[in-house]
N, C-alpha and C positions, 0 to 999 in steps of 0.2 A: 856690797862690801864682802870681801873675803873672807872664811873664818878666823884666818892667824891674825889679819889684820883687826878686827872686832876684838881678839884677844889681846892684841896688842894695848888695843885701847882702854880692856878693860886693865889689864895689868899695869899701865901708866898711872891711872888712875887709885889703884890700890898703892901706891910705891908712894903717891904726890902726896895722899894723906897720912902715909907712916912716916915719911921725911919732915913733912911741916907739921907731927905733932898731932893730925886730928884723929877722933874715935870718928870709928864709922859709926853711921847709925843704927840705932838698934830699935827694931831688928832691920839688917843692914837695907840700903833700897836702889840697890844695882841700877836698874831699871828707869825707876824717875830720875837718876842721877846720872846717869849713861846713855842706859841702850834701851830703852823705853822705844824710839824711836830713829833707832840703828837699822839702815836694811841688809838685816839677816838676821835668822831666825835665830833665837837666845832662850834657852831652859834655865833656871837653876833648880839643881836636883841637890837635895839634901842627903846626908849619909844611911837614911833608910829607902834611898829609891823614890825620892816624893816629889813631882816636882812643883816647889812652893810658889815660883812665879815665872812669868810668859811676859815679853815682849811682846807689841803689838805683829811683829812681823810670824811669830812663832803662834800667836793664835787665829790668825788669819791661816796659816799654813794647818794647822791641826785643828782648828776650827773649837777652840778652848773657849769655855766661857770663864771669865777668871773669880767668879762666885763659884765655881765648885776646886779651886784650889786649896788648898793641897792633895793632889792626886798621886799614884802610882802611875810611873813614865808609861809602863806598858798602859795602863787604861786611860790616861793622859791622851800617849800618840796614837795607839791600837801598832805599833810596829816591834815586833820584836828584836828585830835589828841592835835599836838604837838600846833596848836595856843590855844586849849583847856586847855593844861597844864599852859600854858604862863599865859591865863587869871587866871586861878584858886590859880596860886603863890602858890604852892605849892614847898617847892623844892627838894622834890625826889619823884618819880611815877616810877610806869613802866606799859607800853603800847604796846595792840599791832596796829601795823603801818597797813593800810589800804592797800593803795598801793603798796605798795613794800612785803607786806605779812612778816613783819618779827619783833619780843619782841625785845624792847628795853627797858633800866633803862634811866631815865631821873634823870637831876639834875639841878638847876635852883640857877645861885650866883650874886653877882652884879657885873657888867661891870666896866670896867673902866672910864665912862664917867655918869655923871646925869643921872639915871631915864634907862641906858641899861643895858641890862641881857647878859647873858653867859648861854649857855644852850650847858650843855654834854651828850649827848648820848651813850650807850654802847650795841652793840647787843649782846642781851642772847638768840637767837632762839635757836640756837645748845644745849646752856645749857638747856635750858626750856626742849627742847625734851630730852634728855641726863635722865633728873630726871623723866621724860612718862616712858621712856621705864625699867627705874629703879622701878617702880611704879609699871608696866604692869609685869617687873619679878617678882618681890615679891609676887604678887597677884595669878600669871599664876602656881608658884612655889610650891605656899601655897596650891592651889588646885588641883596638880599633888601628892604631898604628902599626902593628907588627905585619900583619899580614901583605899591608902594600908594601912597606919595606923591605917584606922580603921579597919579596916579584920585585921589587925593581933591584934588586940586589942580585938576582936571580938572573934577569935578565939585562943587566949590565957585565955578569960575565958570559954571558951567551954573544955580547955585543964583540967582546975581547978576541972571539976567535973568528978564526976565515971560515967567512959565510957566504951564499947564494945573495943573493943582492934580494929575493923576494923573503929570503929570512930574516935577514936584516932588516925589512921596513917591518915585517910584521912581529918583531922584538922592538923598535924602535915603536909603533906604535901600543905595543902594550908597558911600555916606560912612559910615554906620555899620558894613557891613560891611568894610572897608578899618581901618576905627579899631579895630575888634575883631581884623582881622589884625596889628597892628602891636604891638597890645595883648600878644597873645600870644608873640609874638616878643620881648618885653620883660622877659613874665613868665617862658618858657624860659630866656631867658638870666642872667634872677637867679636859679630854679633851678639851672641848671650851675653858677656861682658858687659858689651856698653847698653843692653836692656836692663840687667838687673844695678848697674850703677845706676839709672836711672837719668840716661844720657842719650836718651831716643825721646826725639820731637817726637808730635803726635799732631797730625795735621789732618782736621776731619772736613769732607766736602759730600754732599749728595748726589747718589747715581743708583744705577737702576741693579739689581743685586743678578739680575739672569743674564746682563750684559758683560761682569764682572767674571762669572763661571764660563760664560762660553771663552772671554780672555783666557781665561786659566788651561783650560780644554787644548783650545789652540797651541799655546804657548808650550804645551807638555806632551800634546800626543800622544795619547796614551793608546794602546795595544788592546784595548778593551771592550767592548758595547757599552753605550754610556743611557743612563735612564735621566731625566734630568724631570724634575715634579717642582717647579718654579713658578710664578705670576709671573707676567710678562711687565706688568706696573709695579711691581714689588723695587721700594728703594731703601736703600740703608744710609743714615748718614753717620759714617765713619776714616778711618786713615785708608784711601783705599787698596795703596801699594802694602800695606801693613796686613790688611784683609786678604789679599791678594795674595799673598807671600802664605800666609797661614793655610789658606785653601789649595793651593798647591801642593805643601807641606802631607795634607789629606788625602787629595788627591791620588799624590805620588806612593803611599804608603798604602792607599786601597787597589791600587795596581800592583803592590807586590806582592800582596797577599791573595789575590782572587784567581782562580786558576783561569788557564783561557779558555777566553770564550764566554766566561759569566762575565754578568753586566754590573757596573759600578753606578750607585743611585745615588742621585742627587737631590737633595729634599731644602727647600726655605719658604719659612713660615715665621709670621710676627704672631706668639703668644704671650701673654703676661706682661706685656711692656719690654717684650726682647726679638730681636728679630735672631731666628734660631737658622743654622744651618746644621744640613747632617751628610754624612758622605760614608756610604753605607757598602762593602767588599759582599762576596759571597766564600771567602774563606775558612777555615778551620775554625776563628773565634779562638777568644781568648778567655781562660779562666780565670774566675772574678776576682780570686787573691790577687791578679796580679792588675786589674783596672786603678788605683789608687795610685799606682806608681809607673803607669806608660808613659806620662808626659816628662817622666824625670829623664836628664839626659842620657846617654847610653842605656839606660835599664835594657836588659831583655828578657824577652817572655818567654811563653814555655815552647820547648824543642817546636811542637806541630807550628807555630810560624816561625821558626827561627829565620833570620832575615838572609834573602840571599844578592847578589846582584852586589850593588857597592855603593851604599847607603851610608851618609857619615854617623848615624847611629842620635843624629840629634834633632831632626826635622819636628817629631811631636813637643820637644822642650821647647823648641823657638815658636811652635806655633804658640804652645801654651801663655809664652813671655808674651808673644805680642799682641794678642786680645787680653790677656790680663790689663796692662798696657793702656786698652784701651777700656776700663770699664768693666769687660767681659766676664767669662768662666768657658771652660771647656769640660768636657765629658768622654765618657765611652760606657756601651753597654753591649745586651747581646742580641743582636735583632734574631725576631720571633720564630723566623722559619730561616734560622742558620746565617754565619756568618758576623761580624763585627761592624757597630753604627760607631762611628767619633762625631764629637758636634761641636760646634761653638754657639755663643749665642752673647751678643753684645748689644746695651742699652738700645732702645726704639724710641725716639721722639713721639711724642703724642699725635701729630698730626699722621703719620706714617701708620701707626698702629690705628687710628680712628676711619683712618681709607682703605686698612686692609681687611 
């Protein structure tokens, strides 16, 4: 519930008993008679700063026992903030909270007694971030798109003039590959879409997990020496185009990063009741600030990998989506003698994990 609209409520309620005649009670009781259990946080603070009583939503949030009420808001909530708002009489702000780390919208109405307030609170953290990260797409988006735009912009007027006929294929074919990268960036992102709608079948079947990597291997050709540390009886029962997609995903991201000539490892093993994959570069590594947020989409990391070739900047989100998808979790750390490990690791049947 909103704060204006909690307000609203309470103000209806004070207008209905002065219309029809009734005293409030005394001493008045907001609370049992309202917002008691309103979701959103409710103070009433009296004209010395004290605040007389808490809403269950408000002492869950400050963690109030209501046997030590009447308090002082600062030692009440521990946030300075909010006695800040109080003095300022302001009545609507939004702040963020010190302590407890978390945006809230304030709203500030008068109490039911002389000279007390009502102060509603509403946490907006989630939202607050919610519009970052909506912020951080448009932006991350905008600059994944300009660069093929401009090469083919670029070289659609290079197309415009009298050219060598071998100029001409080899402008015509970097318009096509630009239209092919843009393509793809199109088709990831309606993939994410209909993953996080939650619009992706999941269709799980049993196969051998080292026959699964060599598919992948094949399919991608990678440029690289490949280590591959597999059972040969080692099986996953999972979605396995979905698995498939993801590894690739890893794959293809450990080949951009590994310089040539170093080799790309491949490690699967069922521990804990997960059957864990790891797909291990010998690149530069990535600094751990920034492991919590590689699977987000576009994010990038720091200059020493910055990405090159023509990568739609979202292959670790989508892998991320689709063993979440199934179950899963995914990872990244710093393996030990150099270089970057990313993993996945999704549910293991008992029987699988008991044979391996």
């Amino acid at each position: 519930m909103p704060p204006i609209l909690a307000a609203v409520i309470w103000d209806r309620w004070r207008r209905r008993l002065w219309e029809e005649g009734i005293r409030p009670p005394d001493p008045p009781k907001p609370f049992e008679d309202v917002l008691e259990e309103a979701p959103v946080v409710a103070l009433l603070i009296d004209r010395d700063r004290r605040v007389i009583a808490a809403n269950q939503a408000a002492r869950q949030f400050f963690r109030l026992e209501p046997e030590r009420l009447p308090l002082g808001l600062l030692e009440a909530t521990r946030e300075g903030r909010l006695a800040e708002a109080l003095r300022a009489g302001h009545p609507e702000a939004e702040l963020r909270l010190t302590h407890c780390q978390r945006s809230v919208q304030v709203k500030l109405v008068p109490g039911p007694g002389p000279g007390d307030t009502l102060m509603f609170l509403t946490d907006v953290t989630e939202l607050r971030r919610l519009e970052t990260v909506r912020q951080e797409f448009v932006a991350n988006l905008s600059h994944e798109l300009r660069t093929p735009l401009t090469s083919l912009r670029l070289t659609a007027e290079s197309l415009l003039e009298e050219l060598p006929e071998q100029d001409r294929r080899r402008f015509a074919a970097r318009a096509l590959k630009e239209a092919d990268h843009l393509a793809n960036i199109v088709a990831n992102l309606r993939q994410l879409a209909e993953i996080e709608a939650g619009r992706m079948a999941v269709t799980r079947t049993r196969f051998e997990v080292l026959e699964l990597v060599e598919e992948c291997l094949a399919r991608l050709r990678l440029d690289r020496p490949l280590e591959l540390d597999i059972p040969e009886r080692l099986e996953a029962v999972a979605d396995r185009s979905k698995l498939g997609q993801a590894l690739d995903n890893l794959l293809d991201n450990a080949a951009k990063f590994s310089p040539p000539g170093s080799p790309i490892e491949v490690r699967a093993r069922v521990e804990a009741s997960e059957l864990q994959i790891t797909v291990r570069d010998h690149g530069p590594g990535i600094s751990p600030e920034h492991w919590p947020r590689v699977f987000e989409r576009f994010y990038k990391v720091d200059p020493a990998r910055s990405r090159g070739g023509t990568g739609s900047g979202l292959g670790l989100s989508i892998t991320k989506h689709l063993i979440l998808a199934q179950g899963g979790r995914v990872w990244t750390e710093a393996a030990r003698d150099g270089g970057q490990v990313f993993g996945l690791a999704i549910p293991c049947p008992r029987s699988i994990s008991e044979s391996a």
